[in-house]
C-alpha positions in Angstrom: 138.2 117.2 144.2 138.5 113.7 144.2 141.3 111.9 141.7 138.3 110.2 139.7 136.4 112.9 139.4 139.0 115.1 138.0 139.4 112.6 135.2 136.0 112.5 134.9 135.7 116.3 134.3 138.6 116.0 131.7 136.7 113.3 130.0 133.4 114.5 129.6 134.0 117.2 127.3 136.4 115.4 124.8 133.4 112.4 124.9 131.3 115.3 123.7 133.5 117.2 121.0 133.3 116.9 117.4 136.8 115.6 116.8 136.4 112.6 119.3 132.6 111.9 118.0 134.0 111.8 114.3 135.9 108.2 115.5 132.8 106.6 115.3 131.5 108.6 112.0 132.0 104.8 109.8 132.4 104.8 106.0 133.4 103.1 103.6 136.9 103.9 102.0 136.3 104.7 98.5 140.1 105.2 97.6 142.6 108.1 96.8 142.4 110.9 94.0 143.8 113.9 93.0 141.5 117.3 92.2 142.2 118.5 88.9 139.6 121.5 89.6 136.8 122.9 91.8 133.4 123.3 90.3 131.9 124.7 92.9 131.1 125.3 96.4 130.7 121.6 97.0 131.8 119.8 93.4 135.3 118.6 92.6 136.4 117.7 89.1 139.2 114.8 89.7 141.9 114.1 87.5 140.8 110.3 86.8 137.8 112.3 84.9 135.5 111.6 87.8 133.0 114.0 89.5 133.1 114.2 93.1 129.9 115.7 95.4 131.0 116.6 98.8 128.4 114.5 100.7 126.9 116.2 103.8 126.8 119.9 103.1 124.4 122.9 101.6 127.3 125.6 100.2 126.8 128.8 98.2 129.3 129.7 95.4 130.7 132.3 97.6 132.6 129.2 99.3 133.9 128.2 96.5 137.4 129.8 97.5 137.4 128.5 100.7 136.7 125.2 99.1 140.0 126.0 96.7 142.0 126.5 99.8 141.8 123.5 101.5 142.2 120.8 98.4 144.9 123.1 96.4 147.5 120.6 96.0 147.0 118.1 97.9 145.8 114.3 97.6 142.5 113.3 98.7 140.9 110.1 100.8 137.3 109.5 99.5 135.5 107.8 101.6 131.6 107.2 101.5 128.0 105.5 102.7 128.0 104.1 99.4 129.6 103.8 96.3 126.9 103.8 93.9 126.9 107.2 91.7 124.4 110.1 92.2 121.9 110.4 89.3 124.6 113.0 87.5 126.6 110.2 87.8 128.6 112.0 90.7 130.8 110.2 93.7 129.1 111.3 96.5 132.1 111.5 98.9 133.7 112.5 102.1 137.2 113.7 101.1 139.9 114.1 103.3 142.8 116.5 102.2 146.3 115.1 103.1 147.0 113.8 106.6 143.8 115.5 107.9 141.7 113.3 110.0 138.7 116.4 109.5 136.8 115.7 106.4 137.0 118.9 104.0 133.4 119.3 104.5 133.7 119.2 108.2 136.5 122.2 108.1 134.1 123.8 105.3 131.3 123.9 108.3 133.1 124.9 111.3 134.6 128.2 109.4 131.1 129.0 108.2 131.6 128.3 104.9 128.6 125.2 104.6 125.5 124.4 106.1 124.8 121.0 107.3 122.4 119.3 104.6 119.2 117.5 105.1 120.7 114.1 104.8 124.4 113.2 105.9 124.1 109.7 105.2 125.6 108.7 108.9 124.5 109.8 112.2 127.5 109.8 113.5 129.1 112.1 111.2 125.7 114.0 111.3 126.8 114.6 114.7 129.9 115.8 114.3 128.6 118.0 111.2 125.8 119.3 113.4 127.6 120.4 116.8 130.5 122.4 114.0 127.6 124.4 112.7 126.4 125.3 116.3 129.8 126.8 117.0 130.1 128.4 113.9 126.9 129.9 113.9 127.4 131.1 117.5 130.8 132.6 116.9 129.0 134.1 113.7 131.7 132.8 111.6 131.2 133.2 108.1 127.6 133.1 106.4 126.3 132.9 109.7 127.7 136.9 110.2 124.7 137.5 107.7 121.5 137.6 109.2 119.6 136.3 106.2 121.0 133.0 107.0 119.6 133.0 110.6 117.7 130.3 111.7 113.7 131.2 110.7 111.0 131.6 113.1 108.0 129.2 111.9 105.6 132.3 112.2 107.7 134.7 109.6 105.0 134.4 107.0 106.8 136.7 104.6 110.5 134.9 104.2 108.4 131.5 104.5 106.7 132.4 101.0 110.1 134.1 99.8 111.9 131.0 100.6 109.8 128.0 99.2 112.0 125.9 97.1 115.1 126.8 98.9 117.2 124.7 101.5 115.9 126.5 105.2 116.4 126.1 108.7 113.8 127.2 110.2 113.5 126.9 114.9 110.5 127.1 117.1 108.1 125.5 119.4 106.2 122.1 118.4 102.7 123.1 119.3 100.9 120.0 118.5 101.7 116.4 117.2 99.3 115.3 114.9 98.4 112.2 112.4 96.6 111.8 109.6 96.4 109.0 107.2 99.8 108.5 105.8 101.9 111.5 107.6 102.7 112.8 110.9 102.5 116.5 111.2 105.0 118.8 114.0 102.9 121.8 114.1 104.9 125.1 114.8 101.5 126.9 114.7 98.2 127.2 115.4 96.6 127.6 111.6 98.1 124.5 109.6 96.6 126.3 106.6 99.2 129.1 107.0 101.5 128.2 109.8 105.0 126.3 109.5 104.7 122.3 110.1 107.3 119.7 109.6 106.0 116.8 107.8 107.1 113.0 108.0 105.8 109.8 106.2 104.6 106.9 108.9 106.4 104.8 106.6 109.7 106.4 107.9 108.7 106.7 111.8 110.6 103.9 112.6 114.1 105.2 111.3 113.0 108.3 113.6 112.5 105.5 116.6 115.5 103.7 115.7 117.3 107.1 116.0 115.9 107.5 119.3 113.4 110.6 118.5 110.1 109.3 119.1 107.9 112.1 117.4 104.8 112.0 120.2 107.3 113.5 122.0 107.9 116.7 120.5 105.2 118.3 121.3 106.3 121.0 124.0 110.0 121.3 122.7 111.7 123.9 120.6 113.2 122.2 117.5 115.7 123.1 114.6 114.8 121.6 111.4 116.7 121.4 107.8 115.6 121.1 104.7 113.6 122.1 101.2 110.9 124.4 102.3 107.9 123.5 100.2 104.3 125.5 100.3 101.5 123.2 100.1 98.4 124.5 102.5 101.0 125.7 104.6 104.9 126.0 104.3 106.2 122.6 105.2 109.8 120.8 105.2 109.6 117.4 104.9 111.5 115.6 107.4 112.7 112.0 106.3 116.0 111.6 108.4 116.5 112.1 111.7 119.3 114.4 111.4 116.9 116.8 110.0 115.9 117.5 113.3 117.5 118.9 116.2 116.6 120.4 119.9 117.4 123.8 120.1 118.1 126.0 122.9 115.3 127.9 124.8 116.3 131.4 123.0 116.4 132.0 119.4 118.6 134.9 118.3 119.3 135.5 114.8 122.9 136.0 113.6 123.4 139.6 115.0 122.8 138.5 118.0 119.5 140.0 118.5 115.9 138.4 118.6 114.5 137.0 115.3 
């Protein structure tokens, strides 16, 4: 093997990892802060008397302790999109415990212990967030050992009904790419009175384009896509960042390792 391509073989994967992609993932820093408490899964009481969300992530209470673990006594860097409260009057924050260039929400994901949310706030960090859940899930670390937390098929009518109102991921095949007036519709089946669709605004298309996913172009293509499952004719999530969606390999297996 030539010299250059060597280096180019070396290259190419650390281009691609999460820990290099997280260089570009740009915030703004927000300050440091010290966590008098853990709420929950994904809330820190600070001891300035501040409320912290950890921005990014979906976590269950069962994290909690995992959560405990990686901010026990140690200082935090806060950084965010934006610095303007949440309506509970919460920081939505990144933190980053000690000297760790991982955000705790990133090292939350990659042991299985969060879910990447609908909206990240960055695409970058997105990034990064999304490719720690793939290895996660794949290695079956933590919730993902559970089966219940498997990726849904868009034609499992009964956990589609079960589930409305709750944060899903549900993966499958765009059938059709459709408009009608104000929305475009990703149809994961043939009945769009029963069947799984993903929804998305026109008015937000162009943050899709801007993104590079150009919708038309779906159609064909096995997607993954995050967020609140809602049941209007049919159960729908509502897409309205890119992030929400992602191509997903040609084989769906659930988190046993056997097909959904």
């Amino acid at each position: 093997m030539r010299p250059l391509a060597i280096i180019a073989a070396v290259l190419l994967p650390l281009a691609a990892s999460p820990a290099i992609a997280q260089e570009t993932c740009k915030l703004t820093d927000l300050g440091a802060a010290q966590v008098a408490t853990v709420r929950d899964a994904r809330t820190l009481a600070l001891a300035d008397g501040r409320d912290v969300r950890l921005a990014g992530i979906e976590a269950a209470d069962e994290s909690r302790e995992a959560l405990q673990d990686l901010v026990r006594g140690r200082s935090l860097r806060l950084e965010g999109v934006s610095t303007e409260p949440d309506r509970y009057g919460r920081l939505v924050a990144f933190a980053y415990a000690g000297d760790d260039r991982r955000s705790v929400q990133q090292a939350l994901v990659e042991q299985g212990q969060a879910r990447v949310a609908a909206r990240v706030g960055n695409k970058a960090c997105a990034e990064t967030f999304l490719a720690a859940e793939r290895q996660a899930r794949a290695a079956n670390r933590g919730l993902w050992a559970n089966p219940n937390f498997a990726p849904l098929r868009p034609d499992n009518y009964a956990r589609l009904r079960a589930d409305r109102g709750l944060f899903t991921i549900v993966e499958g095949k765009v059938l059709s790419v459709r408009g009608s007036g104000s929305t475009i519709y990703l149809n994961l089946g043939r009945r769009w009175t029963r069947d799984f669709s993903v929804i998305v605004l026109r008015r937000n298309q162009r943050i899709f384009n801007a993104a590079g996913l150009d919708l038309k172009q779906l159609e064909g293509r096995r997607i993954r896509v995050r967020g609140w499952l809602e049941q209007r004719r049919g159960p729908i999530i509502e897409a309205s960042a890119p992030e929400q969606i992602e191509f997903a390999d040609d084989t769906m297996t659930n988190a046993s390792g056997t097909r959904q």
